[in-house]
N, CA, C and O of each residue as an XYZ file, in Angstrom:
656
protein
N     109.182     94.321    123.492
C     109.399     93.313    122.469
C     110.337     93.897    121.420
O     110.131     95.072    121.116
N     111.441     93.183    120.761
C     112.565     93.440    120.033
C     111.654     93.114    118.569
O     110.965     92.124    118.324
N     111.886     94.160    117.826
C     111.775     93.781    116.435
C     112.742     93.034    115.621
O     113.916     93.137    115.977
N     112.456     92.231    114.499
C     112.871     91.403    113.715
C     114.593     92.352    114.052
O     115.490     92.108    114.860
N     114.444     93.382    113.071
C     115.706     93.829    113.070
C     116.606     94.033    114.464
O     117.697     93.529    114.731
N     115.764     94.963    115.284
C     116.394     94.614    116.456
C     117.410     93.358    116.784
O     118.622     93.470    116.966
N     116.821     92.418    116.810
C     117.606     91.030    117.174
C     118.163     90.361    116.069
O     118.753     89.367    116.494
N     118.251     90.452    114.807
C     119.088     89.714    114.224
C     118.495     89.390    113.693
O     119.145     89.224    112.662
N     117.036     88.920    113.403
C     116.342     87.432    112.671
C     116.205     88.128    110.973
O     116.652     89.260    110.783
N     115.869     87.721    110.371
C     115.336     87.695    109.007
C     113.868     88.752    109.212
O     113.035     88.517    110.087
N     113.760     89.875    108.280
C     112.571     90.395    108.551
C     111.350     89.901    107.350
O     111.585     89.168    106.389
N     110.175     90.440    107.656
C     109.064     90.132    106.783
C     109.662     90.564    105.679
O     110.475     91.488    105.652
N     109.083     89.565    104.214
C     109.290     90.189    103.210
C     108.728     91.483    102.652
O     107.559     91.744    102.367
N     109.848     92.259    102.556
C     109.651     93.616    101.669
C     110.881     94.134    101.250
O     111.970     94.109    101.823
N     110.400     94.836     99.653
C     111.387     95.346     98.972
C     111.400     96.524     98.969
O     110.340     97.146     98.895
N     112.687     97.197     99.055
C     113.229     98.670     98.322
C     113.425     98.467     96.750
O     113.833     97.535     96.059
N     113.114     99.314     96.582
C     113.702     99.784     94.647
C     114.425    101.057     94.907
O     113.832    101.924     95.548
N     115.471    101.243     94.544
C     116.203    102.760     94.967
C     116.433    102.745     93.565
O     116.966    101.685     93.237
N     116.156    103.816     92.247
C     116.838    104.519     91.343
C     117.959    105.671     91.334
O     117.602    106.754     91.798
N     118.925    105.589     90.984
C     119.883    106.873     92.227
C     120.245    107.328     90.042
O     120.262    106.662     89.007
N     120.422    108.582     90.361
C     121.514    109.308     89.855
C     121.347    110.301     89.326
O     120.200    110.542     89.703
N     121.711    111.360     88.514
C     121.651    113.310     88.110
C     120.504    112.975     86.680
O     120.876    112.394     85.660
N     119.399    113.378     86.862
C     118.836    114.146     85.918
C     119.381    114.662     85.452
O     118.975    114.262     84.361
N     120.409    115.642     85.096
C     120.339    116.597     84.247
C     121.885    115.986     84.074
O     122.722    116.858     84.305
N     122.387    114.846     83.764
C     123.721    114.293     83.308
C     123.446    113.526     82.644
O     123.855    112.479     83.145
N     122.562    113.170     80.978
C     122.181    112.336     79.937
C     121.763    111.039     80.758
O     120.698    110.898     81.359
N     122.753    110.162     80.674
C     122.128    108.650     80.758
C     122.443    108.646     82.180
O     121.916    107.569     82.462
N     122.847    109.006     83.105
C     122.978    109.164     84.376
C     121.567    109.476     84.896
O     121.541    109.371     86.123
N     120.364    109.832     84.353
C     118.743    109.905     84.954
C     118.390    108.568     84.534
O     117.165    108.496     84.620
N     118.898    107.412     84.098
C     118.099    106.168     84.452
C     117.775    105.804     85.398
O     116.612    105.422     85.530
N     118.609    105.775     86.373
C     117.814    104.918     87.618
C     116.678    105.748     88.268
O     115.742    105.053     88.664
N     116.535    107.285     88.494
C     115.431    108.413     88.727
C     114.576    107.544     87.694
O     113.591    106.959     88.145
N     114.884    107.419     86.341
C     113.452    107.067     85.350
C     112.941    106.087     85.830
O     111.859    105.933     86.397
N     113.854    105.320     85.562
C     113.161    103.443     85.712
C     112.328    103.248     87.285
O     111.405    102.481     87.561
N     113.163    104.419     88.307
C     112.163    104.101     89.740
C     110.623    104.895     89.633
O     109.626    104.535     90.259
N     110.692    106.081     88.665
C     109.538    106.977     88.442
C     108.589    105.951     87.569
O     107.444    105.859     88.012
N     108.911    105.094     86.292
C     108.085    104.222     85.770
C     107.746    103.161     86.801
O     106.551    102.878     86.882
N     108.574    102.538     87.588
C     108.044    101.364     88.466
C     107.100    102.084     89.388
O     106.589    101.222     90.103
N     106.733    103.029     89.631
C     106.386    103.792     90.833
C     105.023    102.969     91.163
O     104.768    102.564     92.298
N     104.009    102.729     89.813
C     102.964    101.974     90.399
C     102.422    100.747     90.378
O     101.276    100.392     90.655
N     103.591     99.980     89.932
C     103.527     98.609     89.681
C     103.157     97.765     91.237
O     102.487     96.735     91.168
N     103.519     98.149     92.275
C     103.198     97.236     93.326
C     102.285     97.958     93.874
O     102.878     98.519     94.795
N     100.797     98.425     93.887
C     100.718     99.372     94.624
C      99.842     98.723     95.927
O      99.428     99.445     96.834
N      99.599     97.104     95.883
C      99.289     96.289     97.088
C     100.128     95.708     97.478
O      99.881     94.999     98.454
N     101.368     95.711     96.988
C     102.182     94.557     97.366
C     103.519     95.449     98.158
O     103.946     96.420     97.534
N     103.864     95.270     98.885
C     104.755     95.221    100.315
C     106.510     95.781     99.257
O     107.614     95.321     99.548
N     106.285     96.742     98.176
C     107.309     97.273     97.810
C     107.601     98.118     97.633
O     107.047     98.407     96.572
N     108.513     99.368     98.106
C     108.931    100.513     98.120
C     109.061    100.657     97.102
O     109.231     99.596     96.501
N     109.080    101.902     96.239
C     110.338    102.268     95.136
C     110.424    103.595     95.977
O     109.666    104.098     96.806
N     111.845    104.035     95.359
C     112.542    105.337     95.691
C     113.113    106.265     94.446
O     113.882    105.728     93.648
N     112.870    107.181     94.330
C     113.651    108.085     92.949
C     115.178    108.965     93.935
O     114.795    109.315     95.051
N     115.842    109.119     93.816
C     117.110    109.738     94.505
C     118.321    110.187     93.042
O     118.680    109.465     92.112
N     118.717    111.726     93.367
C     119.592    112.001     93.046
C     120.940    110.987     93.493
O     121.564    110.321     92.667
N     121.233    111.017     94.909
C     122.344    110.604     95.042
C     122.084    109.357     96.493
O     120.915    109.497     96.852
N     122.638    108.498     97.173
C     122.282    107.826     98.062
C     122.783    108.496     99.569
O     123.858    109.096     99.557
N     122.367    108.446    100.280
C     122.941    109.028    101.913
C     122.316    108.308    102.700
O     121.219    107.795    102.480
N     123.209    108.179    104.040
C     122.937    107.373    104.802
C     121.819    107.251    105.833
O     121.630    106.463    106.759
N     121.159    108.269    105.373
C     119.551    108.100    106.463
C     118.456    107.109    105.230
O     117.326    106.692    105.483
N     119.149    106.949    104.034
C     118.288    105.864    103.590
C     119.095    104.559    104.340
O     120.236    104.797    103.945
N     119.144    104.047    104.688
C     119.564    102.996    105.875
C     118.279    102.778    106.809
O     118.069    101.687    107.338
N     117.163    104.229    107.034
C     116.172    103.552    107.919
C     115.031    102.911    106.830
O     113.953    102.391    107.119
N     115.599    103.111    105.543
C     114.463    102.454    104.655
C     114.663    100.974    104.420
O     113.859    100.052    104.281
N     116.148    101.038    104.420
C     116.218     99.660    104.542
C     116.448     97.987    105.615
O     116.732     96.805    105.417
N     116.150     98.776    106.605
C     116.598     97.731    108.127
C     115.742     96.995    108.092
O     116.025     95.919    108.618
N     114.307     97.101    107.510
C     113.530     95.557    107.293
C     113.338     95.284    106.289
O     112.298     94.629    106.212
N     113.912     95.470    105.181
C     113.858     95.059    103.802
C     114.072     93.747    103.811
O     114.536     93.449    104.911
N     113.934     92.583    102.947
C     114.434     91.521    102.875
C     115.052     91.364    101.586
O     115.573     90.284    101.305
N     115.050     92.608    100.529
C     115.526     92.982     99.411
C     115.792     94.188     99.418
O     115.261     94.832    100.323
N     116.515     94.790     98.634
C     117.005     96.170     97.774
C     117.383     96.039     96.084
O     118.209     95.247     95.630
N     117.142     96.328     95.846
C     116.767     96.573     94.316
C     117.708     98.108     93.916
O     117.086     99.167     94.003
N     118.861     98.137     93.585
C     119.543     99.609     92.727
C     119.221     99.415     91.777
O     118.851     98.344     91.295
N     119.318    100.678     91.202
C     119.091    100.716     89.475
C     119.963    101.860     89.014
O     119.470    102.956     89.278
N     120.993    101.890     88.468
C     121.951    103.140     88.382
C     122.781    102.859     86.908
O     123.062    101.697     86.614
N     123.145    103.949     86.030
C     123.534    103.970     84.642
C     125.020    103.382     85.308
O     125.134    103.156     86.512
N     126.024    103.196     84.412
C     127.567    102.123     84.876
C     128.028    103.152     83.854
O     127.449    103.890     83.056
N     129.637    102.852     84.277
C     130.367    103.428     83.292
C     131.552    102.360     82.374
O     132.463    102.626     81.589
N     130.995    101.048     82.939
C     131.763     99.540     82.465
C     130.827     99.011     80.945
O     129.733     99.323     80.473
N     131.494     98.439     80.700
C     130.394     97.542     79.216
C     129.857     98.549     78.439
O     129.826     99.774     78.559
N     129.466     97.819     77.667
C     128.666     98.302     76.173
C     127.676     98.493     76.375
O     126.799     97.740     76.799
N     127.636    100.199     75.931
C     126.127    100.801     75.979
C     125.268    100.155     75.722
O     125.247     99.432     74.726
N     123.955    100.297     76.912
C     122.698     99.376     76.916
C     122.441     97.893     77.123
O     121.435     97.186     77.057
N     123.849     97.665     77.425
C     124.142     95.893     77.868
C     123.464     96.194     79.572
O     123.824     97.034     80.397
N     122.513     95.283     79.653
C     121.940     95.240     81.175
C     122.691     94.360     82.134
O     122.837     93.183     81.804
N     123.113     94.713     83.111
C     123.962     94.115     83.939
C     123.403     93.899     85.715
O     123.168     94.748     86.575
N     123.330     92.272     85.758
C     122.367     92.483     87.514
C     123.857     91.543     87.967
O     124.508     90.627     87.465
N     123.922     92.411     89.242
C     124.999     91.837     90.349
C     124.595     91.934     91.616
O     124.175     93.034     91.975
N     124.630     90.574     92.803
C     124.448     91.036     93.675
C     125.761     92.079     94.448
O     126.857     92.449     94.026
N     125.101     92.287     95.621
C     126.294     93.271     96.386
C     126.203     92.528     97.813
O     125.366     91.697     98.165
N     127.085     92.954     98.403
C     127.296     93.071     99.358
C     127.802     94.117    100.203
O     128.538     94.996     99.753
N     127.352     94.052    101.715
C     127.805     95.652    102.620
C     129.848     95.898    102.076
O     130.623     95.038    101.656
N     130.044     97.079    102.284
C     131.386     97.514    102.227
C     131.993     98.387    102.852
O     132.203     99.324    102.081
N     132.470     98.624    104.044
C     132.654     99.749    105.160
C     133.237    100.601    104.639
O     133.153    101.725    105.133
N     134.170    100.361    103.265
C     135.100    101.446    102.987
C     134.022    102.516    102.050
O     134.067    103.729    102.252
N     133.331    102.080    101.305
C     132.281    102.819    100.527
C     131.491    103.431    101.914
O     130.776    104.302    101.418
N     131.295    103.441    103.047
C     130.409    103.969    104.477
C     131.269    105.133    104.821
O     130.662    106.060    105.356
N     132.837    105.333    104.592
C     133.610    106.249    105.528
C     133.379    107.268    105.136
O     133.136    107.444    103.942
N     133.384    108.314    106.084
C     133.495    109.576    105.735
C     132.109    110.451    106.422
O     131.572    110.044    107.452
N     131.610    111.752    105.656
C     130.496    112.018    106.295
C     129.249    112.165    105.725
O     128.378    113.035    105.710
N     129.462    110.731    105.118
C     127.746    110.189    104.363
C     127.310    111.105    103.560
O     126.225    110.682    103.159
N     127.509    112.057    103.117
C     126.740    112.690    102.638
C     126.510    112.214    101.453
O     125.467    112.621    100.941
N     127.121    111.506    100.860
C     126.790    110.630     99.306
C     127.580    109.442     99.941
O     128.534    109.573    100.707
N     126.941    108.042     99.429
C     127.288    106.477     99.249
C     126.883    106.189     98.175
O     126.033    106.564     97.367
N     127.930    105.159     98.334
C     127.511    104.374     96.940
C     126.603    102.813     97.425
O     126.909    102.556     98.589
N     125.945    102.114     97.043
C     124.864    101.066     97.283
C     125.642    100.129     98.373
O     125.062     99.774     99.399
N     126.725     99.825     98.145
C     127.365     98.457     98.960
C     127.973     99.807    100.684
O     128.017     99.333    101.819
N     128.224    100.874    100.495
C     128.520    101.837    101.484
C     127.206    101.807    102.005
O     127.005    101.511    103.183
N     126.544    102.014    101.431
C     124.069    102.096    102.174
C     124.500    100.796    102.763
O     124.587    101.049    103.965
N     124.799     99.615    102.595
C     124.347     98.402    103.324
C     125.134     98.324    104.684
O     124.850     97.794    105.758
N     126.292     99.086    104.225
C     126.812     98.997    105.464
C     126.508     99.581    106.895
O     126.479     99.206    108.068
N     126.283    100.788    106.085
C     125.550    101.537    107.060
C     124.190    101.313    107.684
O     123.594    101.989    108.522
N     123.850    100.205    107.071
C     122.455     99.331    107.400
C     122.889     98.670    108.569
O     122.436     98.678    109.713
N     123.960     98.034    108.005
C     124.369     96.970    109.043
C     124.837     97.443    110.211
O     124.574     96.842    111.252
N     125.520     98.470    110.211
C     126.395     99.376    111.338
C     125.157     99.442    112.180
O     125.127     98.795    113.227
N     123.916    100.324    111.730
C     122.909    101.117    112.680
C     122.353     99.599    113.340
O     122.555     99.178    114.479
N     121.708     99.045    112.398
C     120.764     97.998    112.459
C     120.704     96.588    112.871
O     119.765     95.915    113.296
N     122.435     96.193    112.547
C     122.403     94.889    112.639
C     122.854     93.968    111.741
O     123.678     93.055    111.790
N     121.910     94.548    110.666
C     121.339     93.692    109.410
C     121.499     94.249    108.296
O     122.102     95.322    108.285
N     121.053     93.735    107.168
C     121.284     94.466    105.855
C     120.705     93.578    105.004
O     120.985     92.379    105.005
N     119.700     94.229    104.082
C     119.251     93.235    103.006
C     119.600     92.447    102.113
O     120.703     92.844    101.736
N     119.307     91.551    101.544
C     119.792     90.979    100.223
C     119.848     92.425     99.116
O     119.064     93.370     99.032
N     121.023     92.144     98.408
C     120.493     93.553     97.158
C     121.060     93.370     96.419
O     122.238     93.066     96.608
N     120.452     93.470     95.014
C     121.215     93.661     93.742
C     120.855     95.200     93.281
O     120.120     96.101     93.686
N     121.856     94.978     92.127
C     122.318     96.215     91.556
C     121.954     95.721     90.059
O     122.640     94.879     89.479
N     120.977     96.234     89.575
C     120.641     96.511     87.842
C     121.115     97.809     87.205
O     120.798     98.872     87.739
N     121.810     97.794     86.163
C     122.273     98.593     85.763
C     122.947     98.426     83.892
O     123.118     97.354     83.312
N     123.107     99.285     83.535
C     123.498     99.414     81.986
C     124.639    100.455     81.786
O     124.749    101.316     82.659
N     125.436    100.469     80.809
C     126.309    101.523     80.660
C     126.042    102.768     80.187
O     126.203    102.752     78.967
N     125.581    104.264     80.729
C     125.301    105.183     79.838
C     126.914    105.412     78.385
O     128.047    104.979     78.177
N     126.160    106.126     77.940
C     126.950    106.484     76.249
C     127.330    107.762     76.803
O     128.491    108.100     76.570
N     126.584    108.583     77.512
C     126.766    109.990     77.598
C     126.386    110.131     78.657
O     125.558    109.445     79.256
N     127.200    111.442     79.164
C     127.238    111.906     81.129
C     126.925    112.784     80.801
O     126.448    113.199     81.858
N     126.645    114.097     79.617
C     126.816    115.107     79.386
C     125.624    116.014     80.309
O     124.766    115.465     81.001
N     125.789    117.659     80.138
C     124.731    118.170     81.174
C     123.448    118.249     79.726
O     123.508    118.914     78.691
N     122.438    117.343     80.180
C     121.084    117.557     79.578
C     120.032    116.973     80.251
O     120.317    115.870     80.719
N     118.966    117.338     80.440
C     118.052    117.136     81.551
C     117.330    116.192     80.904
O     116.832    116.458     79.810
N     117.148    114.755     81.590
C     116.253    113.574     81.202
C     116.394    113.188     79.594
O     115.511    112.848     78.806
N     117.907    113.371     79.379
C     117.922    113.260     78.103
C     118.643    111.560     77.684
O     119.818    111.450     77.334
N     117.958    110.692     77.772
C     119.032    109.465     77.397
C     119.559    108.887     76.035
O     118.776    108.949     75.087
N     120.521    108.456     75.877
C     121.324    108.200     74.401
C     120.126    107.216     73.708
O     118.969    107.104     74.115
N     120.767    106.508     72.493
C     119.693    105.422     71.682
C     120.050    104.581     72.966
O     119.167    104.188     73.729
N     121.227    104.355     73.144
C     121.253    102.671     73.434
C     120.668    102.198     75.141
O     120.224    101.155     75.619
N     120.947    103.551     75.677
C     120.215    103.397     77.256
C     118.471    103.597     77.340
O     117.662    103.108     78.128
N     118.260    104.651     76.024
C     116.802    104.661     75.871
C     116.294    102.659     75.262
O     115.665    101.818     75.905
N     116.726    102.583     74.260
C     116.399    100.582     74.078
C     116.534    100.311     75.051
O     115.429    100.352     75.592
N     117.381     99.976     75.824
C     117.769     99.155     77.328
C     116.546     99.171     78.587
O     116.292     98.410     79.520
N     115.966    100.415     78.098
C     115.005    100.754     79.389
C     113.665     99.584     79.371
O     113.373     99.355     80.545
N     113.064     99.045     78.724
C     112.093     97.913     78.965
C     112.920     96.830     78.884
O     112.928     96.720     80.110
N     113.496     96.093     78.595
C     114.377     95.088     79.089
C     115.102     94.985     80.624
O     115.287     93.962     81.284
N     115.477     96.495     80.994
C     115.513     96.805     82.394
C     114.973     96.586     82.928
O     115.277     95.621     83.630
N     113.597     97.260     83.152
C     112.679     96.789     83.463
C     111.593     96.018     83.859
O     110.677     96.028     84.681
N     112.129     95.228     82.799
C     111.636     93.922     83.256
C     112.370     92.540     84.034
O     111.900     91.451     84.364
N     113.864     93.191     84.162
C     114.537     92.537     84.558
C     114.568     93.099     86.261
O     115.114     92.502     87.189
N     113.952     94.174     86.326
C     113.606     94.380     87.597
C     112.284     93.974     88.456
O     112.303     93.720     89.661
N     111.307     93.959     87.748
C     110.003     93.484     88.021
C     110.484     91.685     88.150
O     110.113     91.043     89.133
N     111.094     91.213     87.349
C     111.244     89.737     87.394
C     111.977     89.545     88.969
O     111.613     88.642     89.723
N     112.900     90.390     89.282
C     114.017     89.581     90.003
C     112.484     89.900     91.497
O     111.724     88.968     91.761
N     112.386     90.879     92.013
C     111.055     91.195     92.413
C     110.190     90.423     92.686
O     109.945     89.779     93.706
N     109.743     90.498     91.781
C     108.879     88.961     91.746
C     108.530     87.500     91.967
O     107.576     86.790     92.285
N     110.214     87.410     91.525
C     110.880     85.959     91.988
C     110.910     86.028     93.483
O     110.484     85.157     94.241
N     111.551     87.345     93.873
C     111.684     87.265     95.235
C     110.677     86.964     96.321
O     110.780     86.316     97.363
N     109.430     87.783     95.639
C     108.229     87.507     96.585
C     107.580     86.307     96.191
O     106.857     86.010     97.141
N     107.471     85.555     95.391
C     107.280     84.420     95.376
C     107.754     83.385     95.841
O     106.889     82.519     95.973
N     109.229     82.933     96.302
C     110.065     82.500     97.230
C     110.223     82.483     98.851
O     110.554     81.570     99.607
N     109.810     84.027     99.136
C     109.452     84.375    100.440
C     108.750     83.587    101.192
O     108.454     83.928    102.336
């Protein structure tokens, strides 16, 4: 018997949460934070979270039955602490090379390449103020941003499994 992914179809609902980026580069440890605070918010409900320095392509087997993905990563666009949700889509050119780091829309592809398929996914994110080397250290405006994040991640989440 072929699994969902196997053949193409739509899989059961479940989410990834991936937080990606350097601890020890100021506002660049948000998405590590925000996935370490979500860590026990679903702890019956059918949702991953992930903490990750950087993304690579063996997370691809986390996501082949997802029916969501959830990033969470500091930006280097907009005004510090402005929260920003976009969906994505797969991108082969972000996949080339030898995986050893992707960026979120390069992961889907590589979803899609192995698998077939590839989840729905957005990308939450804010602008850090500072890249500098300091360990879990975030500016004012990405430290404010972080419960509004937050909740803008639990919402979209939420919505999702309620829709399902």
């Amino acid at each position: 018997m072929s699994s969902p992914a196997a053949d193409g179809a739509a899989p059961a609902t479940r989410v990834v949460v991936i937080g990606f980026g350097s601890p020890i580069r100021g506002d660049d440890a948000l998405g590590p934070l925000v996935a370490d605070q979500l860590a026990d918010t679903w702890v019956h409900a059918p949702v991953t979270v992930l903490s990750r320095h950087i993304l690579t392509a063996e997370l691809a087997t986390m996501l082949h039955d997802a029916s969501l993905v959830v990033f969470i990563d500091a930006s280097v666009d907009g005004p510090p602490g402005e929260i920003v949700t976009r969906e994505l889509v797969a991108d082969v050119a972000g996949a080339l090379g030898l995986a050893h780091a992707v960026d979120p829309r390069g992961l889907l592809a590589w979803t899609q390449a192995l698998y077939g398929r590839a989840p729905r996914a957005m990308l939450v994110s804010t602008r850090g103020a500072t890249f500098n080397y300091a360990h879990y250290a975030l500016s004012d405006a990405v430290q404010a941003a972080l419960p509004p994040l937050i909740e803008t991640v639990r919402r979209l989440i939420d919505q999702h499994l309620q829709t399902a």
